[in-house]
C-alpha positions as CSV (number, residue, x, y, z in Angstrom):
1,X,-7.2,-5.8,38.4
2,X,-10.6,-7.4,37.1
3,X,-10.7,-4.6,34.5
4,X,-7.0,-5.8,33.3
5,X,-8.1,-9.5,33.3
6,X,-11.5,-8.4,31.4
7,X,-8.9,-6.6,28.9
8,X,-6.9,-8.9,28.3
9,X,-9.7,-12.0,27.9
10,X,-11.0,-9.6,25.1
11,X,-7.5,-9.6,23.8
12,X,-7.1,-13.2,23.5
13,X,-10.8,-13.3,22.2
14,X,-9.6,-10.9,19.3
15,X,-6.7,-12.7,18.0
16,X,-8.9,-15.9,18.6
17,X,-11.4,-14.8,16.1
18,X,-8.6,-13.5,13.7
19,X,-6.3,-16.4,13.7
20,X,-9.8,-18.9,13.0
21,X,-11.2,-15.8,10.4
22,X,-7.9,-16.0,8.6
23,X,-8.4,-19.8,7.8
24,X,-12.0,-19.7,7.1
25,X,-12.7,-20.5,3.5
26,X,-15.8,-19.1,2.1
27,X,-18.5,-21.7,2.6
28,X,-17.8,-21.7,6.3
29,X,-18.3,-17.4,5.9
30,X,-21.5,-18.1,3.7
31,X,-22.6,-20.4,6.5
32,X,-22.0,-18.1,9.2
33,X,-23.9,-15.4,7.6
34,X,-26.8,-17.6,7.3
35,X,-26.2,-18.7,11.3
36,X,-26.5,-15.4,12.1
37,X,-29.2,-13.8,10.0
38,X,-31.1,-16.9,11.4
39,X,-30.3,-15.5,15.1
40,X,-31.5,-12.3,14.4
41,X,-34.8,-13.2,13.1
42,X,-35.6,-15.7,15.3
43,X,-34.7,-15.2,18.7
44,X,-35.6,-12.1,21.0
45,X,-32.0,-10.9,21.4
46,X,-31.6,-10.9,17.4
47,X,-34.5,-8.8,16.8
48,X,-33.8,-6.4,19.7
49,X,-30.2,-6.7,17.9
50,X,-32.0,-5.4,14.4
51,X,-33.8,-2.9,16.2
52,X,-31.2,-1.3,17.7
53,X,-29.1,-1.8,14.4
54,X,-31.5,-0.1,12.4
55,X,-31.6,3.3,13.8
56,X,-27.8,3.5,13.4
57,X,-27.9,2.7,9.9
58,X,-30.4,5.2,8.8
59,X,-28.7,7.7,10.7
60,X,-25.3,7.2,8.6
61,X,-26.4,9.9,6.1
62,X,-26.3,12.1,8.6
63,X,-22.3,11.1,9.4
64,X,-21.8,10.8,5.8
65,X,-18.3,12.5,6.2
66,X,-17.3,10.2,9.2
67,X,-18.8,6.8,8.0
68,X,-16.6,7.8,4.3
69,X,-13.5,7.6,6.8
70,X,-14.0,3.6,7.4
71,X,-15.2,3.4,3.7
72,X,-12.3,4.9,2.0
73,X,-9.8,3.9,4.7
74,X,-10.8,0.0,4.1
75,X,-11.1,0.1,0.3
76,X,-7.9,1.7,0.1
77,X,-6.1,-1.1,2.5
78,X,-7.6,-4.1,-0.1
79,X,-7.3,-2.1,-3.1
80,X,-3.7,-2.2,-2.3
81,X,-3.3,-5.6,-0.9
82,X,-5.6,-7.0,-3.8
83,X,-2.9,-5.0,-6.7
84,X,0.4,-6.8,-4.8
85,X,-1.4,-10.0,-4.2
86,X,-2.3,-10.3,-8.3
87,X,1.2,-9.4,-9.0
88,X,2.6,-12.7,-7.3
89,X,-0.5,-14.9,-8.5
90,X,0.5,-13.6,-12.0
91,X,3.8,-14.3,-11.6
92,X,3.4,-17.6,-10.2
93,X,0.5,-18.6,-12.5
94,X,3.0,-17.8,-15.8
95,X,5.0,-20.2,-14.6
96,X,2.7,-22.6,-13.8
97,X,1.3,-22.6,-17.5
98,X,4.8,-22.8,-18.7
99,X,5.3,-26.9,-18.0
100,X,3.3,-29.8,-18.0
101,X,3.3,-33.3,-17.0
102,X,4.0,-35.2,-20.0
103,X,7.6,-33.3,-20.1
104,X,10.5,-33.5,-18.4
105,X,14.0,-31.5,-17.6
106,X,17.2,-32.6,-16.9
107,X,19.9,-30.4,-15.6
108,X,23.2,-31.0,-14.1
109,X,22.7,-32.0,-10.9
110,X,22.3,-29.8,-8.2
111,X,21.8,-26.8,-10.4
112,X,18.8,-24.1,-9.7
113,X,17.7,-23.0,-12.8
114,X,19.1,-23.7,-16.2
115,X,21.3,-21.0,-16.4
116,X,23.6,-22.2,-14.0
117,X,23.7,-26.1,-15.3
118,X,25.9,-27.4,-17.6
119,X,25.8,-30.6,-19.3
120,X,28.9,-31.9,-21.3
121,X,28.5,-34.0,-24.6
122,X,28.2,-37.3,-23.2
123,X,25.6,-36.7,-21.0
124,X,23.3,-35.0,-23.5
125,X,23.7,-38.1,-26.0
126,X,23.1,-40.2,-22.9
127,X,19.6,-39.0,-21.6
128,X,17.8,-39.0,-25.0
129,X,18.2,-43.3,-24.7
130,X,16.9,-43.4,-21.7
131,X,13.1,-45.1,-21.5
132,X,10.0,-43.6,-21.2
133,X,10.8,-40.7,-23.6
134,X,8.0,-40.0,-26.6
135,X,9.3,-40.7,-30.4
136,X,8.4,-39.0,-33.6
137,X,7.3,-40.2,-37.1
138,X,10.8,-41.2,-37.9
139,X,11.3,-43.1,-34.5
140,X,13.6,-40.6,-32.9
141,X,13.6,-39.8,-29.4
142,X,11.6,-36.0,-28.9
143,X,14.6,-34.7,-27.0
144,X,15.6,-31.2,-27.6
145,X,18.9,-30.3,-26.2
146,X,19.0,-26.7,-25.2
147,X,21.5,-23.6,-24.4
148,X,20.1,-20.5,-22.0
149,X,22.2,-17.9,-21.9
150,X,21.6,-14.6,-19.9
151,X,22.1,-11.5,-22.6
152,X,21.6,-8.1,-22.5
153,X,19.5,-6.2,-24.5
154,X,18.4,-2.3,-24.6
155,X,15.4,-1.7,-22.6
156,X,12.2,-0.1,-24.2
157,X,11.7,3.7,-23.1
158,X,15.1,4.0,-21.9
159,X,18.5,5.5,-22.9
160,X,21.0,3.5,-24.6
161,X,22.9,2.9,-21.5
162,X,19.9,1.5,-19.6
163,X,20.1,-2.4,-20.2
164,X,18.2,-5.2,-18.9
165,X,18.9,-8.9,-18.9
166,X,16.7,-12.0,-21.4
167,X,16.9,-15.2,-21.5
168,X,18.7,-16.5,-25.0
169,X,17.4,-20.1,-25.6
170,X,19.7,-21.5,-28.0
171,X,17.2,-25.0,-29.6
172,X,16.8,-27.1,-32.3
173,X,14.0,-28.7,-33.9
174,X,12.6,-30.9,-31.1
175,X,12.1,-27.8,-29.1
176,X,9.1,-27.3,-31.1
177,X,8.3,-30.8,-30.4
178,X,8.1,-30.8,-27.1
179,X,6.7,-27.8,-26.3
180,X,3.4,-27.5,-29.3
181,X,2.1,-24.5,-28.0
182,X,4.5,-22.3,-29.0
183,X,3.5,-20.6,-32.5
184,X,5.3,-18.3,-34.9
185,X,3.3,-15.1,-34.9
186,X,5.0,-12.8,-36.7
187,X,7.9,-13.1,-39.9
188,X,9.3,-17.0,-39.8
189,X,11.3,-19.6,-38.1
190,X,15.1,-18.9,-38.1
191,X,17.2,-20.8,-40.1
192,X,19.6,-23.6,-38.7
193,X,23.7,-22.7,-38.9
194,X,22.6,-18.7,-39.2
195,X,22.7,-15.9,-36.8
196,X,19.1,-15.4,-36.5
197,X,16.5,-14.9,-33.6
198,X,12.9,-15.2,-33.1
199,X,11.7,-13.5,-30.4
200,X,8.9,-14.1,-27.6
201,X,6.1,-11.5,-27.9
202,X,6.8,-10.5,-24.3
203,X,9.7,-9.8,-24.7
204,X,9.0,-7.5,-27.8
205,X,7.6,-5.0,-24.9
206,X,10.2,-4.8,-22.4
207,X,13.6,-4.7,-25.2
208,X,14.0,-1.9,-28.3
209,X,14.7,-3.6,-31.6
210,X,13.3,-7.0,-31.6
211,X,11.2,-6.2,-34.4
212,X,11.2,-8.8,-37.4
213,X,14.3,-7.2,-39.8
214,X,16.2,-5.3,-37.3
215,X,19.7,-6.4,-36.3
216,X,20.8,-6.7,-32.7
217,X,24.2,-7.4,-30.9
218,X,24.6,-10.6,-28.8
219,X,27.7,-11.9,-27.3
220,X,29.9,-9.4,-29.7
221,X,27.9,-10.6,-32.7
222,X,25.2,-9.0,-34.9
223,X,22.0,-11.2,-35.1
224,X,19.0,-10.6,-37.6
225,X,15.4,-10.8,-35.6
226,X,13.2,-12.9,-37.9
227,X,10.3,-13.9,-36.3
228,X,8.4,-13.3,-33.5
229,X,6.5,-16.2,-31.3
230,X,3.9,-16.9,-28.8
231,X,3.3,-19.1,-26.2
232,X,1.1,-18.0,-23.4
233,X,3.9,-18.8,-20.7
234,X,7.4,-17.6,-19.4
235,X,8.8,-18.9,-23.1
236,X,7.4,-15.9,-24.0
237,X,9.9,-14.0,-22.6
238,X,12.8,-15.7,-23.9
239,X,14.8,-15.0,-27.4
240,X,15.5,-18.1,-29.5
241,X,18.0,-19.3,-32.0
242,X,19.3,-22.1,-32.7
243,X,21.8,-24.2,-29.9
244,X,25.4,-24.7,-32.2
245,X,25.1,-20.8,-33.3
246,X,24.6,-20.1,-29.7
247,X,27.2,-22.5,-28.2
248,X,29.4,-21.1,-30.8
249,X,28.9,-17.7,-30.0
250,X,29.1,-18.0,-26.2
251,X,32.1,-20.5,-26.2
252,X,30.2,-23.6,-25.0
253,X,31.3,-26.0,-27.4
254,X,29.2,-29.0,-27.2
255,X,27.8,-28.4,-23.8
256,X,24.4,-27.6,-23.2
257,X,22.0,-26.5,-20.3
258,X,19.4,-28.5,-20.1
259,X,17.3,-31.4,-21.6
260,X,13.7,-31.3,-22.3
261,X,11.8,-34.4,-22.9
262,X,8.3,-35.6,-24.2
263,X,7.3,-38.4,-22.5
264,X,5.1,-41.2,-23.7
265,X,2.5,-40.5,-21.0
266,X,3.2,-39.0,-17.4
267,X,3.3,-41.8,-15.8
268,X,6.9,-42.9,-17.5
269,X,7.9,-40.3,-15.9
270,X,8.9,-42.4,-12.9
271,X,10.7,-44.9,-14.9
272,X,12.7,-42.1,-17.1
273,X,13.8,-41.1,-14.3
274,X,14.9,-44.0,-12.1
275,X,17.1,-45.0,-15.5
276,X,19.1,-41.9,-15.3
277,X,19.3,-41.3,-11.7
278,X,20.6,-45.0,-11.9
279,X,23.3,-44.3,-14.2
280,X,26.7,-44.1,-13.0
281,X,27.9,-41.9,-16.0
282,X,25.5,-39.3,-15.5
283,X,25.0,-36.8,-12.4
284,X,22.1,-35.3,-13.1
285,X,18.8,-33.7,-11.5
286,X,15.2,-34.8,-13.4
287,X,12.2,-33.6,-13.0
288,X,8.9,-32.7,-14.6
289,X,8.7,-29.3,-16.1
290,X,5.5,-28.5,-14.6
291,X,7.5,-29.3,-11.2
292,X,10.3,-27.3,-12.3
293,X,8.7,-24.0,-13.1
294,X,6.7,-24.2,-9.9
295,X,10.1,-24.7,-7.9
296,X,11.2,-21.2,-9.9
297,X,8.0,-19.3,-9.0
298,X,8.2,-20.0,-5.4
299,X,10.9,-17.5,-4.3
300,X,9.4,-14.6,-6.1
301,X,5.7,-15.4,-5.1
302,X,6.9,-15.5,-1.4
303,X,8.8,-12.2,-1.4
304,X,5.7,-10.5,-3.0
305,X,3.2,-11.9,-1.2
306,X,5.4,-10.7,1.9
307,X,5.9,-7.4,1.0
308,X,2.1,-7.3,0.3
309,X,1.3,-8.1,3.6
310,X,3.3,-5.8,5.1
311,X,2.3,-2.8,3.0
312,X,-1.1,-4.3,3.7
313,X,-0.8,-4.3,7.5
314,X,0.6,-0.8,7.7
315,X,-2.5,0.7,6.1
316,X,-4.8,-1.5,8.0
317,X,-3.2,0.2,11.3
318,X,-4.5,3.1,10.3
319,X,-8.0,2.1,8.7
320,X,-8.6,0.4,12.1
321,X,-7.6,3.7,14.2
322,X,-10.0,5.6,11.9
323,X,-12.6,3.0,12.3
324,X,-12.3,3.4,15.9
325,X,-12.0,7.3,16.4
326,X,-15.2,7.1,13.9
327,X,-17.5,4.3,15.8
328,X,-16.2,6.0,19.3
329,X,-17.7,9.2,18.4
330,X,-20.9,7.6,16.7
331,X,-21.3,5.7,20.2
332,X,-20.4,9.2,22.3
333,X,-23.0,10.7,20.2
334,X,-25.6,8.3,20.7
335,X,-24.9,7.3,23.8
336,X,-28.5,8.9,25.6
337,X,-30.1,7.0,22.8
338,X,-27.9,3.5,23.9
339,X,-28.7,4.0,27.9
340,X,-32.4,4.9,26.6
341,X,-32.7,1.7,25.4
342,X,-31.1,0.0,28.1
343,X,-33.3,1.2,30.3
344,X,-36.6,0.2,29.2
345,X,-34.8,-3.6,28.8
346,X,-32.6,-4.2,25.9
347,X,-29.3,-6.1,27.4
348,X,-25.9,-5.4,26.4
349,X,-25.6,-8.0,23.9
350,X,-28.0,-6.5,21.6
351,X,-26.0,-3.3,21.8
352,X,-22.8,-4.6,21.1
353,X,-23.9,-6.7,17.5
354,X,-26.0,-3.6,16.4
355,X,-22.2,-1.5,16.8
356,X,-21.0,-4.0,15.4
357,X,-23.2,-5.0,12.9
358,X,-22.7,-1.3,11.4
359,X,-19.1,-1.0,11.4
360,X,-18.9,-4.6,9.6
361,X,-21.3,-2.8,6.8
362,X,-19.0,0.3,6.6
363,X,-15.8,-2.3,6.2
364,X,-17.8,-4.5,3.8
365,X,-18.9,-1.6,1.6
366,X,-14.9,-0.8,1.7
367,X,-13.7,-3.9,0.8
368,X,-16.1,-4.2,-2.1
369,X,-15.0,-1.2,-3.3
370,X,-11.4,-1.6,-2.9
371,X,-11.7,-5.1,-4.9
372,X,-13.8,-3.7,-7.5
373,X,-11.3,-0.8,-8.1
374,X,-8.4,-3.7,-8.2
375,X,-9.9,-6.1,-10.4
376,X,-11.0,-3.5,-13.2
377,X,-7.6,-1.4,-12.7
378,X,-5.1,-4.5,-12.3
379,X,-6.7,-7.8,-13.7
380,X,-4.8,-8.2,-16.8
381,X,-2.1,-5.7,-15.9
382,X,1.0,-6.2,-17.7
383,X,4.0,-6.0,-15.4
384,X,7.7,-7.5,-15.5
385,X,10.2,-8.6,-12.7
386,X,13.5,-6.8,-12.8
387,X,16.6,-7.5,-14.6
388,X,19.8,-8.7,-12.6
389,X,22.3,-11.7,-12.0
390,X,21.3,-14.2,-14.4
391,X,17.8,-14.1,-14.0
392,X,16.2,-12.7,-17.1
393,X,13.2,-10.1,-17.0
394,X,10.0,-12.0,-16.9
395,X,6.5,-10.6,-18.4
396,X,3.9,-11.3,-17.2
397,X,-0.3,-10.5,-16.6
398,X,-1.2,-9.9,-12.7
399,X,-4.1,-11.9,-12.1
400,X,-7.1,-10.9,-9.6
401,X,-8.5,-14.2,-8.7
402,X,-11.5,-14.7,-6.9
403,X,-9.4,-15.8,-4.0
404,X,-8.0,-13.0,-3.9
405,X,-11.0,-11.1,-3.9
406,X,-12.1,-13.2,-1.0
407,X,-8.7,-12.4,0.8
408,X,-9.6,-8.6,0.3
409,X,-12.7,-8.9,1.7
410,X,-12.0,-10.9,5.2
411,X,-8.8,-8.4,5.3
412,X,-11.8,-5.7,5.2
413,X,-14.2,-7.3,7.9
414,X,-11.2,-8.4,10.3
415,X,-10.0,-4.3,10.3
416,X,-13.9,-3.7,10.5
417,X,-14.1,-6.2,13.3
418,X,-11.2,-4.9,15.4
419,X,-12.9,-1.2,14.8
420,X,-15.8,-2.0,16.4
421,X,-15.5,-4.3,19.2
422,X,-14.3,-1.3,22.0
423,X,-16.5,0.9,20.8
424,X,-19.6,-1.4,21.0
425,X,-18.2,-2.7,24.5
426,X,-17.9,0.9,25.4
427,X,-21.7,1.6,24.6
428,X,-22.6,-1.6,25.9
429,X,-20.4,-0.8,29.9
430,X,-21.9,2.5,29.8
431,X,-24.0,3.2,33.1
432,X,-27.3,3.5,32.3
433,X,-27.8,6.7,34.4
434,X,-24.5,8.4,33.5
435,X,-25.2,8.2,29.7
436,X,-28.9,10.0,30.6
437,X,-27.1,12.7,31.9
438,X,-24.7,13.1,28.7
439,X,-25.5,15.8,25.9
């Protein structure tokens, strides 16, 4: 029974020390470290702890084979964890570039994402006369109305059957007003009234024939690609042309999706959008587009940082059973050495850190490793989300942040951490006189 309870208190200990690792930011880890290499070089127990630490270490050459088990195992588990982490930061932080806080959206209200609102006539003439909004040189409102439009296009490296879904931005020329960082890279701008395209350099990679001169199909028309733009955000994704050609060729009429505005500073936002949230003739949602984009990044970013986790946990398993099969036979082997020491005075704590102290190294060396490998493999990476419903394909860069190089790492000392602990309580419960007798 006390051996259960002892157990189980170590348990409780584990997830104890998980759950307060797992919020730790990395100050409180720097000034741990320096807690503890203060303990060890200044108290009795801590040198004992280096002593005893320090013939392990110099013997992992000799266990080269085993100690590459933890080493590998760990880098591996972050290398991983680090790639599917980036993917959602990427993701997220595309959108996150793609609004600001000096512009706002309005949608139809209760709508998700522009492709599912619909604004009729009256309420786009409407929300441009509402206060707040920015005006140009010729004191017009910087509104730009706008059409989005999922369309499908052939995708790059695939048959002609294989087809994937864009987003077609139907604009006029406030859309350049209100969003300046958008630049024509390649070829010109279309031409208003014509059926021509300009086309978002991300977009150029994941769909065949969007090349400046070729002609495309969209919506049972042929369109002529004419330019090619950059933005550094999700616009880069998108196909543009201009709204009535759009409208015309999709059978929207006069209806549009969305309204973008530039406001004068952001804080009219509030007042731009109590005016039409107070209007009776219109039913519509407002918000800033920095707030919007967010909002469309949140799904995706959750579902990837899930399955990340969980891909992430499964390996772990199995770095922390090969951690423990590893420092269980490093403590078997040395156990005459352990009780030796023991017995001419050092205590069990002393025992336990120095286990501990080198499986941590092993799983540090590991995680390094793995985020290394991760960063200079996948920083940068260009990736896309899929195709389907009415959500166009999205590219975008996966990002290796330093965050989540510092989520790699404590990944890598929690499975180091776990791999250690009953091995070094092993050594350290050991009877002195029954490890003597062991070979």
């Amino acid at each position: 029974m006390m051996k259960f309870l002892i157990n189980l208190l170590l348990l409780l200990l584990i997830v104890a020390v998980l759950v307060a690792w797992i919020v730790l930011p990395w100050q409180g880890a720097v000034l741990l470290a320096v807690l503890f290499a203060a303990w060890l070089f200044i108290t009795r127990r801590g040198r004992q702890t280096l002593s005893v630490a320090s013939v392990g270490i110099s013997t992992l050459g000799q266990r080269l084979g085993s100690s590459a088990v933890i080493v590998i195992g760990i880098a591996g588990v972050v290398g991983v964890l680090v790639a599917l982490l980036a993917m959602g930061e990427g993701y997220a932080e595309t959108l996150r570039k793609t609004g600001s806080a000096d512009t706002a959206i309005v949608m139809r209200g209760s709508s998700a994402s522009e492709v599912m609102s619909v604004l009729d006539h009256d309420s786009v003439t409407l929300i441009p006369q509402a206060p707040g909004i920015a005006r140009d040189a010729k004191g017009q409102p910087i509104a730009s109305p706008e059409l989005v439009v999922a369309a499908n296009l052939p995708l790059k490296g695939g048959t002609a059957d294989d087809e994937g879904s864009v987003q077609l931005r139907g604009v006029s020329d406030q859309a350049w007003a209100v969003r300046p960082n958008v630049k024509i890279i390649e070829g010109r701008n279309f031409q208003p009234g014509m059926r021509e395209l300009i086309v978002g350099k991300g977009a150029t990679k994941q769909f065949a024939g969007l090349e400046p001169g070729h002609v495309i199909r969209l919506g049972n028309q042929q369109w002529t690609v004419v330019g090619v733009f950059s933005s550094g955000d999700a616009m880069d994704s998108e196909v543009w042309g201009d709204a009535s050609v759009v409208a015309d060729t999709y059978r929207r009429g006069s209806s549009r999706a969305s309204v973008t505005v530039k406001l004068t500073d952001p804080k009219a936002y509030d007042a731009f959008k109590a005016s039409l949230d107070g209007n009776p003739q219109l039913k519509v949602d407002v918000s800033t587009t920095i707030d919007y984009f967010n909002k469309q990044s949140e799904g995706m970013t959750k579902v990837i940082r899930i399955m990340g986790i969980t891909v992430g946990l499964i390996m772990a398993i199995g770095a922390m059973f090969g951690a423990l099969n590893t420092m269980f036979a490093a403590v078997a082997a040395r156990a005459r050495e352990i009780a030796t020491l023991r017995a001419i005075g050092f205590r069990g704590l002393p025992v336990v850190v120095a286990v501990m102290l080198e499986t941590m190294l092993l799983a540090l060396v590991g995680g390094v490793i793995g985020g290394v490998l991760a960063w200079l493999i996948f920083n940068g990476y260009s990736a896309s989300t899929l195709a389907a419903g009415t959500v166009g394909k999205l590219s975008f860069e996966l990002r290796v942040s330093p965050a989540l190089l510092w989520t790699g790492l404590k990944w890598a000392l929690a499975i180091g951490f776990i791999g250690g602990i009953y091995p070094a309580m092993r050594a350290a419960r050991l009877p002195v006189t029954t490890a003597l007798r062991e070979l």
